[in-house]
C-alpha positions in Angstrom: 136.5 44.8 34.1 137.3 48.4 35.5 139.8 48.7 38.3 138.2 50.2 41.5 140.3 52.7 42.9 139.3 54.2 46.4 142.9 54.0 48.1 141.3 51.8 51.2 142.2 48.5 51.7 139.2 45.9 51.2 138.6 43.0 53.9 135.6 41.6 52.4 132.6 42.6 49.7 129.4 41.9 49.3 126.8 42.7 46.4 123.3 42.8 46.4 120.9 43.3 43.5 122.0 46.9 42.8 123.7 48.0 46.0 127.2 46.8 47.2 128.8 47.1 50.4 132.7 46.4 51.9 134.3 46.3 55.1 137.9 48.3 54.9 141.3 47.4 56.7 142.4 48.3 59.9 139.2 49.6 61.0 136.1 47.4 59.9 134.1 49.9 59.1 131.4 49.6 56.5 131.0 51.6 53.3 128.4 51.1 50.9 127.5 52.1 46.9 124.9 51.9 44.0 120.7 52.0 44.6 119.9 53.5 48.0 116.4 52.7 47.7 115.0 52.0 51.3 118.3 52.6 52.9 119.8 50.0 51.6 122.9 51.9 51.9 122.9 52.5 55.4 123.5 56.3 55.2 120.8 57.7 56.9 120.2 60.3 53.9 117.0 59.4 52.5 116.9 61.5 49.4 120.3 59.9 48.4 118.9 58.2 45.2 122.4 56.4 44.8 126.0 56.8 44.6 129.0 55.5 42.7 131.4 56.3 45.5 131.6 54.5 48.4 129.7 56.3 51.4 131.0 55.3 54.9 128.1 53.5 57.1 128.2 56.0 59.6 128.7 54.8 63.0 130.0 50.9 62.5 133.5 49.9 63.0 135.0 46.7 64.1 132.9 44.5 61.8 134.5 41.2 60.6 131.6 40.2 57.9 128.9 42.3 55.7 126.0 40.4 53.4 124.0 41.9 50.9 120.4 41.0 50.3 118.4 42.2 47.2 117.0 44.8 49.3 119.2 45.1 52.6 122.5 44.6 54.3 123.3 42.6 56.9 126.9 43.5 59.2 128.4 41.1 62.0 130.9 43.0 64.3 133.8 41.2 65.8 131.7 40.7 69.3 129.1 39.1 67.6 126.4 41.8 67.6 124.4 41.7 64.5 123.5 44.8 62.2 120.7 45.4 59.9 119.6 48.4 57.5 117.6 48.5 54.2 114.1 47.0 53.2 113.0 45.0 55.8 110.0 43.1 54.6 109.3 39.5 55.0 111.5 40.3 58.5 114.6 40.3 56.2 116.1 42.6 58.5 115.4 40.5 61.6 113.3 42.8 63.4 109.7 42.6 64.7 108.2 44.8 62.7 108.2 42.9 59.7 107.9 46.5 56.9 110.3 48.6 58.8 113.3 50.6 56.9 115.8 51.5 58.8 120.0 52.5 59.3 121.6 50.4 60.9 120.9 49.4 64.6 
């Protein structure tokens, strides 16, 4: 094990196949690491292969709970509104178009 120093305080983490993503103390917003492949990430910067820092998930704060799929992340914020970003087949993202890729909305 490697220590993971960011200085941000970590609510919760979740890790997907190759992607992970945390929420951070006070704020509850989102950052996200590893494979971006289909957005996974969240970041809106498509060409982003991966990264191996966290990258903020622009746009998202007050969120109490973050899930990662293989391929996508799912975000609850504290008034219940659900969020939904990555590969979205199989309507993992939740969405009626059942291939859509997406940031989060």
């Amino acid at each position: 094990p490697k220590v993971c120093s960011f200085n941000i305080l970590i609510r919760q983490v979740s890790c997907g196949e190759d992607h992970t993503a945390f929420i951070v103390e006070p704020s509850g917003q989102v950052y996200a690491m590893g494979n971006n492949s289909d957005g996974k990430l969240g970041v809106g910067q498509p060409n982003l292969k991966y990264s191996n820092v966290p990258c903020l998930v622009d746009g998202l704060q007050g969120i109490t709970k973050v899930a990662c799929g293989s391929s996508h992340t799912l975000a609850i914020h504290e008034n219940g509104t659900a969020f939904s970003w990555g590969q979205g087949y199989n309507g993992a993202l939740g969405l009626n178009d059942l291939g859509s890729q997406d940031r989060p909305r």
